[in-house]
N, C-alpha and C positions, 0 to 999 in steps of 0.2 A: 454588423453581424446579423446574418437571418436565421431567425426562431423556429424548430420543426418542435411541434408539441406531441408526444405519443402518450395519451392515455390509458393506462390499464385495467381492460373491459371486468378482468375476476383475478381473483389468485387462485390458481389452480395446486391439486396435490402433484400429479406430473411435469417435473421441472418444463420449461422452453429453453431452448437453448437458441440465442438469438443476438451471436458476432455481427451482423449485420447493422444492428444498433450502433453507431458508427457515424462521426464527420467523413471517415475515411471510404465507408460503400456509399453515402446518400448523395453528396456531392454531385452535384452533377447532372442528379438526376429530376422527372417531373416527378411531382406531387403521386402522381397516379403509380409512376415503376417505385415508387418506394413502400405503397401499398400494396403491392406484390412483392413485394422481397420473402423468398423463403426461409422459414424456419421449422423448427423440429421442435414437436412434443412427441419423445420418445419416440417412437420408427415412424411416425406420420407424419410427412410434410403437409406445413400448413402454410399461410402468409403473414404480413406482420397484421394485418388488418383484422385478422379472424384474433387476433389477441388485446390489438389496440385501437384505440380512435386515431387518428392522423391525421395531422391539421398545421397549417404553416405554411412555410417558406424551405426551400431548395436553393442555398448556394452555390456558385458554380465552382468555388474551391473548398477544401476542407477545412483552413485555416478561417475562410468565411462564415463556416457552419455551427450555430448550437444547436443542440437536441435536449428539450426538455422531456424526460419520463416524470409525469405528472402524476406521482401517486406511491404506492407500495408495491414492488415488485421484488418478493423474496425468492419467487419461482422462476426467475428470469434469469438466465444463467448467461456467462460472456458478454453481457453490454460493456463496448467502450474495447473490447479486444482485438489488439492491433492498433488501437489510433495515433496516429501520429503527428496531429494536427486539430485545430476546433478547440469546442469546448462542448461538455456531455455534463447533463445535473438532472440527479435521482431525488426525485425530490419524497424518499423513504428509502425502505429498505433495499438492497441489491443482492442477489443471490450469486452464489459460484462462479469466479474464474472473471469477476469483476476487472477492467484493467489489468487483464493478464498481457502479458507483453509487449504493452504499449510503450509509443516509444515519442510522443510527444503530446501536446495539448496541455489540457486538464480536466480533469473528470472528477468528480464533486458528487458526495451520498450524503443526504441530509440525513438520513439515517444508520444503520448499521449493515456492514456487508459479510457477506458468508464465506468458506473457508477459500484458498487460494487466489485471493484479494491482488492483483499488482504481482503474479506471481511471474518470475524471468522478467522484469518491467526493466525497459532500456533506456529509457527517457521520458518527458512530461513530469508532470502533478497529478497525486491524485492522494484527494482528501476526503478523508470517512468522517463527519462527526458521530460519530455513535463507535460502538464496539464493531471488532473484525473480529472473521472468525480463526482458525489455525491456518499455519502454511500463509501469514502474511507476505508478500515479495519472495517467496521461496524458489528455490529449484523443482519442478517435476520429476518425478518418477525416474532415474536411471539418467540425469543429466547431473552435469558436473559444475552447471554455473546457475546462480538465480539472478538475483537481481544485480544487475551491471551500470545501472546510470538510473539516472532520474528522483524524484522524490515520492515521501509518502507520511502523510500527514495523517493521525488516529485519535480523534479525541477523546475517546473511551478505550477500555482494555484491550487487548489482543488475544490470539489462542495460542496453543502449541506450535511449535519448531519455525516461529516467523524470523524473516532474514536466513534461513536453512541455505548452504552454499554462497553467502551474497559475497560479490568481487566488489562492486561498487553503488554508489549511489547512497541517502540515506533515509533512512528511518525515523519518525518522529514519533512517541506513545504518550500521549499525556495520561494516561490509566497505567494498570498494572499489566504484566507482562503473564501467560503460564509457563511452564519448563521450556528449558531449550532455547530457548532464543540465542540466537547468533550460530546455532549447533553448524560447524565442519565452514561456519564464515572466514575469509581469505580476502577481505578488501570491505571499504566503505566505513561505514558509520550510523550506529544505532543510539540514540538517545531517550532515556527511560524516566518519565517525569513521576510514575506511579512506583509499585517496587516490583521490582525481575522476578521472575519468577526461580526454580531450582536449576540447575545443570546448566546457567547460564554459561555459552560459549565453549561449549563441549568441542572436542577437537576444532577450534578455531584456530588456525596459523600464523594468522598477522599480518602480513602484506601492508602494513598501513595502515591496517583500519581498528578502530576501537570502538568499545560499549562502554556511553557514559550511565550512569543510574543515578538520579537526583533524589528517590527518595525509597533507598536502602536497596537488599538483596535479599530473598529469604534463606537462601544458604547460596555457599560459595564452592566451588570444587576445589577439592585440595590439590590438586592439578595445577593452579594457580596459585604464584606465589608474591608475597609483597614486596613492595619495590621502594617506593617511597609515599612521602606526601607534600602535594605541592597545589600552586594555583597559577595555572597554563593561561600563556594570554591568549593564547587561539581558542579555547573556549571561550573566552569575553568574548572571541568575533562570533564566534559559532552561536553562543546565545545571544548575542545583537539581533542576528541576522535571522537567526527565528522569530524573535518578536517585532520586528522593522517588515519581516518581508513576508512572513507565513504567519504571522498574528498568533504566533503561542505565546501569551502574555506572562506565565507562569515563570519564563525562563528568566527572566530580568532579575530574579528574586535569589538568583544560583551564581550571581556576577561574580561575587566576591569569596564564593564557598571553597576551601580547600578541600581537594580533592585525593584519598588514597586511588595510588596505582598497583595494580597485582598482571602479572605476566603470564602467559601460557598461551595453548592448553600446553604444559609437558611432557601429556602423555603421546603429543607427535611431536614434540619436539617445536611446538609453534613459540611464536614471541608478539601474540596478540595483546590487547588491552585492555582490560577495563578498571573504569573508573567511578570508585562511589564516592559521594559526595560527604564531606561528614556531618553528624546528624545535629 
């Protein structure tokens, strides 16, 4: 795999927005046409070079390419949007729209990313250790699906209305969760290793999918109602297979946890899931 290293010259207060950061645009190309890729701080195009140093290697497929951003990039908005291929690692912070609709690879923020993280994300990986900000995997503005495939790994908290519309794919928090999470979700699967935050799974329908929470709720909607309690062996797969394959160690520790099940939301008439662990 060949190494493209992009260091970031300042951190500016005017975001960059800069989709081009990419196995999926660089691929292909010389050293030099990737130093000219354009980007945009606010109405003025600029190039990636006038932002970053640039230095590496150019694969000729995506699937061949990483791209290391070599520093803190909070004002960098869209790295990693669209990929579908490669490997992309932040080695800090990442700003807005991080892994938004990606739809393979893996993309990796040594630090913490800002608000619509993985948002409509269709496939790949994509792992934050630090905290995400709101609109984790969500739906955008006036769309009726978010996240559909693929994974998303969080080792610190999350913000408001993450997983918003998600049909598929899942969700991993090892922190705490703020309100709403799973809000008008219809497929997949959320797992909550800190405590959810309020209005968890507000009109969610069910389809399949459920929110597990390993360590508690801070309120619950009455919306939801109890079902039973019991200890699913597809969650022994399901926390196997986090700590065997995406190295959340934590979850090993929940193998044998009985689990309450509550049903909703009712007030659409959904037959979603979630599931707390008992304490």
């Amino acid at each position: 795999m060949k190494r493209l290293t992009l260091v970031p010259k300042e951190v500016t207060q005017i975001p960059v927005e800069a989709e081009v950061i990419s196995p999926k645009t660089v691929a292909g190309m010389s050293l030099e046409e990737v130093q000219r890729l354009n980007v945009y701080q606010g109405k003025v195009r600029l190039t990636l070079a006038d932002h970053f140093d640039v230095s590496g290697e150019v694969a000729e497929t995506p699937a061949e390419q990483m791209i290391v951003v070599d520093g803190d990039a909070p004002h960098v908005k869209c790295m990693g949007a669209a990929m579908d291929a490669g490997t992309l690692v932040v080695k800090g912070d990442a700003g807005m729209h991080t892994g938004s609709q990606m739809a393979g690879g893996t993309l990796t923020v040594e630090g913490g990313a800002a608000n619509w993280a993985g948002a409509e994300m269709k496939g790949g990986v994509l792992r934050i250790e630090g905290d995400a900000g709101h609109l984790l995997g969500a739906a955008y503005r006036g769309s009726s699906e978010g996240m559909t495939g693929g994974c998303i790994v969080v080792g610190g908290g999350v913000g408001s209305e993450a997983a918003s519309f998600m049909r598929r794919g899942i969700i991993v928090v090892k922190g705490d969760t703020a309100p709403f999470t799973g809000v008008h979700m219809n497929g997949g699967e959320i797992l909550v290793f800190g405590r959810a935050g309020r209005r968890l799974g507000a009109q969610a329908k069910g389809n399949g999918g459920f929110m597990a929470c390993f360590g508690g709720v801070e309120e619950l909607l009455p919306t939801y109602i109890y079902d039973t309690t019991f200890r699913p062996t597809f969650m022994r797969l399901y926390l196997r297979q986090l700590a065997e394959t995406l190295n959340v160690g934590e979850a090993l520790r929940y193998l044998d946890k009985p689990l309450r099940r509550y049903r909703g939301d009712l007030a659409v008439g959904g037959n979603a899931e979630i599931l707390i662990a008992e304490p």
